[in-house]
N, C-alpha and C positions, 0 to 999 in steps of 0.2 A: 804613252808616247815613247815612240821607241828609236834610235837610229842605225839605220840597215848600214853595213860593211863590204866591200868589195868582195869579199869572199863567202857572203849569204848572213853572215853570224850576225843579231842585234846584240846589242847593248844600251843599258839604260840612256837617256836624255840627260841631257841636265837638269833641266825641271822633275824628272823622276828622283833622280838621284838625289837630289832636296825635301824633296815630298817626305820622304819618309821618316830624316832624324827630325824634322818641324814637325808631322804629325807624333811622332814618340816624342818629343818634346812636348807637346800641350796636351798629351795623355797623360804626362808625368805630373806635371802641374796640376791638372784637373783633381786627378790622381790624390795629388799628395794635399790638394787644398781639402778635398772630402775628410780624408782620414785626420786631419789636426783639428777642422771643423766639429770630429765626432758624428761626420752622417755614417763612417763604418766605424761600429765600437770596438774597444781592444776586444782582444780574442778572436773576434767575428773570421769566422773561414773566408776569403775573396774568391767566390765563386766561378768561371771566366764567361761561364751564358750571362751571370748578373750583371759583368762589367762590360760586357759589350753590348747590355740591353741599354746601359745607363750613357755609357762612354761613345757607344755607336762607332767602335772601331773595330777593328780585326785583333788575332792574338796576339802578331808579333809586335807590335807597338805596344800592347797589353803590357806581356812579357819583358819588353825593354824596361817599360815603368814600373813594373812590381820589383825586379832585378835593383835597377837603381833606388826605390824605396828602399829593397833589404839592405844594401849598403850604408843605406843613415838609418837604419834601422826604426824606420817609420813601420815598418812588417819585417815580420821573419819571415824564412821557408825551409821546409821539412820537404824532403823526398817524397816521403808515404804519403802526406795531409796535404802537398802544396803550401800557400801563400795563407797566412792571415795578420791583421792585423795584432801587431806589437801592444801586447800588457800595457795597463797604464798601473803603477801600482805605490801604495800609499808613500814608502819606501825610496821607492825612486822621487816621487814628489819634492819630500823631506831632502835629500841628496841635489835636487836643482836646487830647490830655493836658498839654504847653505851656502851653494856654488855661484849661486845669482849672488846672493849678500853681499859674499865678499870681494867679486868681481867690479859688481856696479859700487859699493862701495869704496874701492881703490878707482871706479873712474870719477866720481864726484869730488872724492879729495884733490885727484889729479887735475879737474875742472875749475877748482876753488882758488889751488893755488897759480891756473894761467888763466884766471879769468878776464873776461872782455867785455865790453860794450857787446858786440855781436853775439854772441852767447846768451845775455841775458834778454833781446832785444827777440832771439830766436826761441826760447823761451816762455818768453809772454805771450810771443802770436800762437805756442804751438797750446797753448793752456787755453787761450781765448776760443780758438777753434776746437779744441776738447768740451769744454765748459757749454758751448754753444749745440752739442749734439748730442740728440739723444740716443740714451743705454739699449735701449731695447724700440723696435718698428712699434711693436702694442705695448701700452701704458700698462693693462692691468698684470701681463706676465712676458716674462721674457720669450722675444726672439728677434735673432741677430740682427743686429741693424751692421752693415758693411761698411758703413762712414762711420760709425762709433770705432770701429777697429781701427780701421786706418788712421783716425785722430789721435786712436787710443797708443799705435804704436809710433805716428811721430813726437808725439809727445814723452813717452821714455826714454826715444832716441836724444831731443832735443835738449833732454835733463844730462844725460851721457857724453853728446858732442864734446861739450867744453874737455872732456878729456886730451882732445888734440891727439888719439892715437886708434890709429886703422885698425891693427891688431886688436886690441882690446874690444872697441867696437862693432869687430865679427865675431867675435865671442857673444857679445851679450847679446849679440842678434839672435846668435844659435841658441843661445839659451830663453833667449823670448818666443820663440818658436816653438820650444817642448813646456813651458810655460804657457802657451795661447790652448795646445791642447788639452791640459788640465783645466785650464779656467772654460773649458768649452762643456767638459761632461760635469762640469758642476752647476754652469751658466744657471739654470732655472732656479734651483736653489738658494742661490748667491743673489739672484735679483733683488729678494724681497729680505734680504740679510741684512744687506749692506750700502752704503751710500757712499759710493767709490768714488761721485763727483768732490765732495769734501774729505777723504783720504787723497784726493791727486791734489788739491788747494792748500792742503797742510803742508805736504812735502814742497810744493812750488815757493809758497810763501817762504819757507826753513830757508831754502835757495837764496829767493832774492835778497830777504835778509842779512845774510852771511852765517844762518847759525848751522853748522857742517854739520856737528855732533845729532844736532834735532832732526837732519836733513837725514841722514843715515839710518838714522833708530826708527823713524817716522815707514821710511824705503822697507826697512826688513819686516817692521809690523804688519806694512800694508801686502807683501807677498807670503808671508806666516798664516795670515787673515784666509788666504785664499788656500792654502794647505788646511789648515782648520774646518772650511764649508767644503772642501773634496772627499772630506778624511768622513764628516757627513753625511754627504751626499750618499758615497757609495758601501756606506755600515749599514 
């Protein structure tokens, strides 16, 4: 839709001129949920006939999305190669969970010492609705169930609020994000490793209890754990 001008000349609509950063916007999304999900592995070339077979869009939304990927460096791009998806590598792993440690550990303390009613009230429902869903769609091996995730990350978040600080909180967020991808290309593996419902029940319990020290050490084991079955996984 177009609107004509006095002088012959169109110009976009308004609803044109919208059209386009909303559809590059939920190509970016789509986009960017693929690649942390692990349906395009590191390395893999992003081909642009495959992403428009899959995405059902045109380049230049493509383009916007892959551009912005390379900027959080979700993919790189080379001139010669183009686009592909960004290394995951054991190293870097080792370097978040580190950065996770001591982050989410200064927001737990920080939680401990302004703790609330509300806080731990927020807490219990976010572990009840954890507790309540299950890990994986099929029992006898792993795959994704989409309300485990979502339980799985309000419930980190829930242990974190009590920190009372915005900043810190978009931190751990960024960091639970390149955390969700590693725990993705090791998912299968890890299913039948681990029993993660009783790693989140131990650190919950440390919580409401008050014991910080347990609550911390229990936090860094349980994302160690998952560096451990990546380091696995991909040997």
């Amino acid at each position: 839709m177009s609107t004509k001008l006095e002088l012959g000349i169109t110009r976009p609509s308004p609803v044109d001129a919208a059209a386009s950063p909303t559809l590059a916007r939920q190509t970016y999304e789509r986009l960017r949920t693929d690649v942390l999900a692990g349906h395009w592995k590191p390395g893999r070339k992003l081909l642009m006939h495959e992403l428009r077979d899959r995405y059902q869009v045109g380049a230049s939304p493509l383009r916007e999305a892959l551009n912005r990927l390379a900027s959080e460096e979700w993919v790189v791009h080379n001139d010669q190669r183009g686009f592909m998806v960004a290394q995951a590598t054991q190293a870097e792993l080792d370097d978040l969970v580190n950065t996770r440690v001591e982050l989410e550990s200064l927001a737990i303390t920080q939680a401990f010492a302004r703790r609330t009613p509300e806080w731990e009230e927020q807490l219990v429902l976010a572990f009840h609705r954890l507790s309540r869903t299950l890990r994986s769609v099929e029992p006898d091996s792993y795959e994704e169930n989409p309300e485990w995730e979502r339980q799985h990350r309000e419930f980190h978040r829930a242990m974190l609020s009590g920190c009372q600080s915005e900043l810190l909180m978009n931190f751990c967020d960024q960091l639970y994000d390149r955390a969700y991808r590693f725990r993705q290309l090791a998912a299968k593996k890890a299913y039948k490793q681990r029993n993660e419902l009783d790693e989140h029940r131990a650190i919950y319990e440390a919580i409401l209890e008050g014991r910080l020290q347990d609550a911390k050490e229990m936090l860094a084991g349980h994302y160690r754990k998952t560096a451990s079955i990546f380091e696995q996984a991909v040997s």
